[in-house]
C-alpha positions, 0 to 999 in steps of 0.5 A: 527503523520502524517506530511508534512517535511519542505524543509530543514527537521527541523521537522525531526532533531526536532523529532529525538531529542525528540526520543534520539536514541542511533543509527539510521540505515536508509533502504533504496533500490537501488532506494532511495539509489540513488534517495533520499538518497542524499537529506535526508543526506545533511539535517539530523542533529543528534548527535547519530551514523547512518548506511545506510542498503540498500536491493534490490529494488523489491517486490520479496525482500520483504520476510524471507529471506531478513528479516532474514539478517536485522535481523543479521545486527542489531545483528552485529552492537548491535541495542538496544531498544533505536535504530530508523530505519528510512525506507526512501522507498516505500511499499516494503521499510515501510512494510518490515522495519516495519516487522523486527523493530517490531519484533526485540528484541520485538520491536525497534522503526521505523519512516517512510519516504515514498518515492512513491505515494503509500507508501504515502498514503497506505503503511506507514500508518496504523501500517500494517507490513509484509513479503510475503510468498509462494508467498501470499501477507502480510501473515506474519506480525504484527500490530506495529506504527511508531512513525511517518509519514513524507512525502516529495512530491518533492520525487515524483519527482524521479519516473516513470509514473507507480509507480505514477499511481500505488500510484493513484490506492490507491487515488481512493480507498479512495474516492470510500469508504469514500469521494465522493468528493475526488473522484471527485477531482481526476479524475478531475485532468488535467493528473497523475503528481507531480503538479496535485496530490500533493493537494490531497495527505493530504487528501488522508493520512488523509482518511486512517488514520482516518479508521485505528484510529477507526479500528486498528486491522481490526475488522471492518470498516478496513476492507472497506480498502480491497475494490479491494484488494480481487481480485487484491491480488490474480491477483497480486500473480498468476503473482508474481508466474509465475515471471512476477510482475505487479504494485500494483496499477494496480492490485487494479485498476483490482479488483475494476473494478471487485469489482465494478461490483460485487457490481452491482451484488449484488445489492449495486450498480445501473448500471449507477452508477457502469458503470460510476466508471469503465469507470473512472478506465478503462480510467486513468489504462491500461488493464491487460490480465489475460485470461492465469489464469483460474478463480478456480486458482484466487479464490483459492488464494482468499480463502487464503486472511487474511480476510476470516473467515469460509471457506467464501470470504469476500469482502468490497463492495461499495454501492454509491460513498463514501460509502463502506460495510465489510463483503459482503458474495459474492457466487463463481458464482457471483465471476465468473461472475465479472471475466469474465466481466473484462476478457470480456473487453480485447475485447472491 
């Protein structure tokens, strides 16, 4: 279920109720500990016991050893299989939460509460939960439900520029591969701003959701969720490597630039038509200088992205706006090419 929350959060208290957790713990990190924290409790009306569990803020937390102190945590205040995590955060946040319900005790239920643009509509959505690991995104991880999704838009309010551009990345994503006109919706808007985005952000969950519905282990069309993600993943890691984190979403505005121009390589795309969505992206996203990594180190993190099968690359590729293919077998010249191109912009 994927709803809206009322200002005074009825439809939360209402759902709790149905639930009857014998206790609720709340994640949350630095930043939603002070930013939205204070709005939940006010509003939160429940009879059952609660504990707020706070971790620290930051992609670079999001890993075993994080995982294995929540785990220890409900250990020590005896969660049972009645228990309800409430992951009120962004990515890091709903993916991790996810990650330790899920396997805990086989399983606790989870609800999410997304608090950034991105969590909105990518994260929270779909029953993707993980760790990252040896410095690979999402390599260890399940597939498990929330029981819900119930998003707040006046927490946007709470965050910087970046981090709802970085959310805005996944918006474009959306409409690039399955709905041209929310594609023309968004980069119509007047500037990347709560007011501005906040029309479109349903839409933008409903388009996930719906690719997750018919395709909830990725064995198909799923898989058109990669697109910008094969190359943006790996640009993503080398620089979580050197210890110098960009934002998820400015990683994927990389990698569909990249991956647009691959497409046009490939042939799914006419030149007009893939220099015109580039544009688009090159003007809402800033420039990434990626001219310190060399293009064998970007692509031997590709070769270790989930979706590969037999030593292949597999990319999703558009072929039109709104339109996306799986699957694309894409050779390492053609990789390299797409790469050099984007490189090649930094002297523009």
């Amino acid at each position: 279920m994927i709803k809206e929350l009322d200002k005074d959060f009825t439809s939360l208290n209402e759902y709790i109720g149905q639930l009857n957790p014998s206790k609720i713990f709340i994640l949350v990190d630095e930043n939603t500990h002070n930013h939205c924290l204070p709005i939940l409790l006010p509003n939160l009306e429940t009879d059952a016991p609660f504990e707020v569990i706070e971790i620290e803020a930051g992609e670079e937390n999001k890993n075993i050893g994080t995982a294995t102190q929540l785990w220890e945590i409900f250990s020590e205040m005896e969660a049972d299989r009645k228990s309800l995590l409430i992951n009120l955060g962004g990515g890091v946040v709903t993916d991790l939460g996810g990650f330790v319900a899920s396997t805990y005790k086989r399983g606790i239920r989870f609800i999410n509460l997304p608090t950034t643009l991105l969590a909105m509509c990518d994260a929270s959505i779909g029953g993707k939960t993980g760790i990252d690991h040896q410095y690979l995104k999402n390599v260890i991880g399940t597939f498990a439900l929330p029981e819900a999704i119930l998003f707040y838009p006046k927490f946007l309010n709470t965050l910087k520029f970046e981090e709802l551009r970085s959310g805005f990345a996944e918006m474009l994503k959306h409409g690039l591969i399955a709905d041209e006109k929310h594609w023309n919706d968004l980069i119509s808007v007047e500037k990347i701003a709560p007011q501005f985005i906040e029309p479109f952000i349903q839409r933008s969950m409903e388009i996930k959701q719906d690719v997750v519905s018919k395709d909830f282990r990725e064995q198909n069309i799923r898989k058109n969720l990669n697109f910008g993600h094969t190359i943006g993943h790996a640009v993503e890691s080398l620089f979580l490597i050197k210890g110098n984190l960009i934002p998820h979403g400015e990683a994927v505005a990389l990698g569909m630039i990249c991956e647009t121009h691959l497409a046009f390589l490939c042939g799914l795309l006419d030149v007009d038509v893939s220099s015109v969505i580039i544009s688009k992206i090159k003007r809402l996203f800033p420039y990434i200088d990626i001219s310190e990594f060399k293009n064998a180190e970007i692509m031997d993190l590709m070769f270790n992205d989930k979706k590969n099968e037999d030593g292949n690359i597999n990319f999703s590729l558009i072929n039109g706006i709104g339109s996306c293919l799986y699957d694309q077998k894409v050779n390492a010249e053609q990789i390299i090419l797409a790469l050099n191109f984007y490189k090649n912009m930094g002297d523009c």
